[in-house]
C-alpha positions, 0 to 999 in steps of 0.5 A, a space after each residue: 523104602 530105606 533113606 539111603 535108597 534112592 530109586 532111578 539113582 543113574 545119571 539123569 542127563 547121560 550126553 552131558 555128564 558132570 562128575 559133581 552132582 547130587 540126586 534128590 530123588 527119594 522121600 520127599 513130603 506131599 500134599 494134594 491141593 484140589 482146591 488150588 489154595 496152596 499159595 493162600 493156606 502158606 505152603 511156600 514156607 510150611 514146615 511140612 505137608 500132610 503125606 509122603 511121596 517117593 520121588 521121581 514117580 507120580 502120585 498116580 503109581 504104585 511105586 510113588 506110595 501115593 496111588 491116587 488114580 483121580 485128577 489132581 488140580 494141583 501138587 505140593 512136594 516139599 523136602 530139605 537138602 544138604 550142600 556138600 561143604 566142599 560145593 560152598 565156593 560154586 554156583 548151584 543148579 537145581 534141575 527137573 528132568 520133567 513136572 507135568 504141568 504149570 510148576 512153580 518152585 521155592 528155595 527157603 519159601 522164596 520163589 525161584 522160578 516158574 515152568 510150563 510143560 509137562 515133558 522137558 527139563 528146567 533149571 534154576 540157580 538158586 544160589 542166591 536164595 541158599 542159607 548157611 544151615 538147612 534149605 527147603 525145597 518146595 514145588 507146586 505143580 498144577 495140572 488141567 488134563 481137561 483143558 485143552 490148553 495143555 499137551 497131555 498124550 494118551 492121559 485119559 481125559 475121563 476118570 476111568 482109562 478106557 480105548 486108548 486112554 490111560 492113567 494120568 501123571 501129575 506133578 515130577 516123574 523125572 529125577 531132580 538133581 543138584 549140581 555145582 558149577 563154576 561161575 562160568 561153565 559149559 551150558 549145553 552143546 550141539 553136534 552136526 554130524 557129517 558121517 560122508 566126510 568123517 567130521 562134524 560141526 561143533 557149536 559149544 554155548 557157555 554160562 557166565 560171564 567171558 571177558 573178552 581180555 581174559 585167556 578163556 579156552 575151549 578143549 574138546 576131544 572126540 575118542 573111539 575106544 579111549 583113543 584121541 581121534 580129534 583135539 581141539 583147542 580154541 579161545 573163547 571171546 563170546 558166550 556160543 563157539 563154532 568149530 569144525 572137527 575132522 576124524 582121524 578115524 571114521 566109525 559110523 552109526 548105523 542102525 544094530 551097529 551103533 559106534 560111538 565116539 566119546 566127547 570130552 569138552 573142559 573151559 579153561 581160564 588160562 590154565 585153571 580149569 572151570 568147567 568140563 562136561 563128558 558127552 559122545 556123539 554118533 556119526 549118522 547122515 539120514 537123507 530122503 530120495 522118492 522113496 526111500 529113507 537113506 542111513 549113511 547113503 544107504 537104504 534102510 527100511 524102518 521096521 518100526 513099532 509103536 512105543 508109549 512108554 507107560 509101566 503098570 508100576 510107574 505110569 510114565 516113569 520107568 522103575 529102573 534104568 534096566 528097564 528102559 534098556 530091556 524094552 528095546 531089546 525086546 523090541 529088537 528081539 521080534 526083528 524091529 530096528 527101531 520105533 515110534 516114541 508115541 504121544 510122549 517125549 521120552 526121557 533121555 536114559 531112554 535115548 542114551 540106550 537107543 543110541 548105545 543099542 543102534 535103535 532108530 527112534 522117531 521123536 514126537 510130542 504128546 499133543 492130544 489134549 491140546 486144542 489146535 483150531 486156533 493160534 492160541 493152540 500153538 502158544 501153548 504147544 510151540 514153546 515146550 516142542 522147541 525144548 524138546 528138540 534142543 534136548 535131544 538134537 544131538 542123539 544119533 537115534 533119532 531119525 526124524 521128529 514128528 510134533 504132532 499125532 492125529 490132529 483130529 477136529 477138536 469139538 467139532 472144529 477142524 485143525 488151524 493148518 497154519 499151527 502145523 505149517 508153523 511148527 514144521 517150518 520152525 522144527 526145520 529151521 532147528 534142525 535140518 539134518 533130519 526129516 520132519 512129518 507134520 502131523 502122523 497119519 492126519 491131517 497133513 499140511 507140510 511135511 517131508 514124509 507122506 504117512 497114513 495109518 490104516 488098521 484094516 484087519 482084514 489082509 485082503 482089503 490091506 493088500 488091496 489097499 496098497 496094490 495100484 501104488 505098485 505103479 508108481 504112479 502118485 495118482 494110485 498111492 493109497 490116500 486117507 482123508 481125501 476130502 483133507 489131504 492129498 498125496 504130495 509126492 514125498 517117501 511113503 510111511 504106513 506109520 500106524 497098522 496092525 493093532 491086532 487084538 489078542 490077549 486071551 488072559 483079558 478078554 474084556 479088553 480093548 483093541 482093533 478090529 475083530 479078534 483073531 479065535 487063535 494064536 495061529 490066526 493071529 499070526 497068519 493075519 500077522 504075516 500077511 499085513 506086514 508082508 503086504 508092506 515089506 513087499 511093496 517097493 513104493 513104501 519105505 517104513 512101518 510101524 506096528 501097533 503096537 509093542 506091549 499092551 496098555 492097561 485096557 488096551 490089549 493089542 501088544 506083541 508083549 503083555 502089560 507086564 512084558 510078557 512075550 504073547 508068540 515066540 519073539 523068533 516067529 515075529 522076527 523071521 516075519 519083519 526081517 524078511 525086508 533084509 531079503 527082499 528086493 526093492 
């Protein structure tokens, strides 16, 4: 790779966008320490490690130049960089988009900081900690797949991916950035949007230090298309402001009709200017009836599928930004409006594209791995799943959260209820304009949405599954794990079905069920599952699985490398029949 290269170059962070910054994605020096005795052989302050690396993928990947596929106890990254002159009267922040796991991170062998999770971003200002000449940048990243006190998603827990396993990620695999700020800057925002009313609530956190007699200001406009639809100036006396925004103009989010808005926020110290962000923000109600899930007042069923965000060439971490946008509309092509973001918090360009291509995303945790039976299970899982709802909390795409996936029994011990109960209850207190489920497909505790997964492949037991709901009677809802959970009433998500196995170019793969012989019994099965659900007016979403395939496992509508398996047209005239039929 040429020096001048840098891979994943955009923006990392594309609802709150300065125009000073500074990507620090590339070459960067590496070192594996199997051994975790990095801190002991002085790695904080060695000049250099005995590898190279490319930055932001994992040493996992192809694309990272390292393509170490075992487990990695721990990580060094190492790199010198260059503060612009014109940044020397500032403040510098160091971000991480994601380091999986434990990281810890020197500025000039000085320890800055610390962070735990594998999915969320992390600052430091490292101001303090920079010399007039050259810096050096060094992160430790330890990682414990096998644990089970540490969220790891679908990374195989064996040395070999096998099932529904697959290859780890160690270490960074999402941009790391400088950036300058003022003394007092904007921190971060949050949107509550009221799309009935054509306004929303604005709640705007500031950094630094606001002294209650200076003249500091908030000005904040929402534009439509370049044009002003709200202006608003208020002062600033205290770190978190509160403010109402009506619309001149009402233009709503809505699923394959996304309109955005443009969000311009600047601090002001008397008339100088000391901070401004630029962000944007959709106008999007979602509200639950019986059985129904209601975009903007009005019923939309979710035609969702499975999504795990994984790349044969960059594991966890997308090669280009292109790509990100290009899964969804492969997505939409085959007539799905949105998806299940599987096992994984996503990165934000991924979002950044739902929202701008009008896709319907649910966010979820990569909790497997992690060992729920007791309280220390959410000691080391509600910390991060907070993150991650702050995060994202302002993008319209997403439609509800779900923490947690599957909880089966870990070693044989059965999940603590009151970790999910804990978490839901915490999730809703973040945020309550979306609907949460508590754990997807079992074993629900405390949830807005009643969701199972069943991967029947037989369409006649399916159908019969689903039948007696017709009724609309809660005692003939179809109910897995009965013996665990009981059907509480709520709207009713198939969440996980399909899962069809076909890919005659890899027959020692992996999938569900027995195999279809043909391409045309594959698409009859197809058809008449999914009919089975659109049909029924009881339930109010589907999500297949699952979008591509992963490594061994080979039940995909696309291959690995993206590769349509049918005509995208046949699967989209099956799922868009929802459109057609009356519920």
């Amino acid at each position: 790779m040429n020096k001048k290269e840098i891979p994943r170059p955009e923006y990392p962070r594309p609802d709150q966008k300065r125009e000073r910054w500074k990507n620090l994605n590339g070459k960067w020096d590496f070192e594996i320490d199997q051994g975790k005795s990095g801190r002991s052989r002085g790695l904080p302050g060695a000049d250099d490690l005995n590898q190279e690396i490319v930055v932001p993928f994992c040493p996992e990947s192809e694309l990272s130049g390292i393509n170490n596929k075992d487990f990695m106890d721990a990580v060094w990254y190492k790199r010198e960089i260059e503060i612009p002159e014109e940044w020397t009267a500032d403040r510098i922040i160091l971000h991480f988009g994601a380091v999986d796991y434990d990281t810890e991170v020197w500025v000039n062998g000085s320890s800055v900081g610390t962070h735990q999770g594998g999915y969320t971003p992390f600052s430091f200002d490292i101001t303090d900690y920079l010399q007039d000449d050259k810096n050096t940048i060094t992160v430790c990243a330890e990682d414990d797949t096998r644990s089970g006190r540490q969220p790891s998603g679908k990374q195989s827990p064996k040395y070999h991916s096998h099932r529904c396993y697959y290859t780890r990620t160690t270490g960074i695999w999402q941009t790391v950035w400088l950036e300058p700020v003022s003394k007092n800057y904007i921190k971060n925002y949050r949107v509550i949007p009221d799309a009935a009313n054509g306004s929303l609530q604005l709640e705007v956190t500031c950094e630094g230090e606001i002294p209650k007699k200076a003249d500091y200001q908030l000005v904040v406009k929402a534009l439509y298309e370049g044009k002003i639809c709200a202006h608003k100036t208020v002062s600033l006396e205290k770190s978190t402001v509160n403010m109402g925004l009506d619309l001149d103009e009402v233009y709503l989010w809505e699923p394959g009709d996304p309109d955005l808005y443009d969000l311009e926020i600047s601090l002001l110290k008397e008339t100088e200017q000391e901070d401004k962000i630029d962000g944007y923000f959709g106008l999007r109600d979602v509200e639950l009836t019986d059985n129904e899930i209601l975009i903007n007042g009005e019923p939309v069923f979710q035609r969702l599928v499975l999504d795990q965000g994984y790349y044969p060439d960059g594991i966890y971490t997308a090669p280009s930004d292109e790509e990100l946008k290009k899964d969804i509309e492969r997505s939409q092509a085959m007539g799905f409006n949105g998806a299940r973001l599987h096992e994984k918090i996503f990165e934000p360009r991924f979002l950044y594209w739902a929202d701008k291509l009008g896709y319907m995303v649910w966010g979820e945790h990569g909790n497997w791995g992690l060992d729920i039976t007791s309280a220390e299970g959410l000691k080391n899982f509600l910390p991060e799943w907070i993150e991650a709802v702050e995060r994202d909390f302002n993008h319209p795409s997403i439609v509800g959260w779900c923490p947690f996936n599957e909880t089966w029994d870990y070693e044989g011990c059965p999940q603590d209820d009151e970790v999910l109960r804990i978490v839901y209850r915490t999730t809703k207190k973040i945020d309550r304009t979306r609907p949460v489920i508590d754990t997807s497909g079992n074993y629900h505790v405390e949830t807005d949405i009643f969701d199972i997964h069943d991967y029947e492949q037989d369409p006649q037991q399916f159908e019969a599954k689903f039948a007696p709901m017709k009724s609309g009677e809660p005692e003939d809802y179809y109910v897995t794990y009965e013996n665990r959970q009981d059907y509480n009433g709520k709207p009713y998500f198939v969440s996980e079905y399909g899962g069809i196995w076909w890919n005659p170019e890899n027959k020692d793969g992996w999938g569900y069920g027995n195999r279809p012989e043909s391409e045309e019994e594959f698409l009859a099965r197809y058809r008449k599952l999914t009919e089975t659900l659109l049909e029924n007016p009881y339930i109010c979403a589907f999500c297949y699985t699952q979008l591509y395939d992963i490594e061994q496992e080979t039940n995909g509508l696309y291959t690995y490398d993206r590769k349509a398996k049918f005509s995208p047209e046949v699967i989209n005239e099956i799922n868009s029949q929802a459109a057609e039929i009356e519920r």
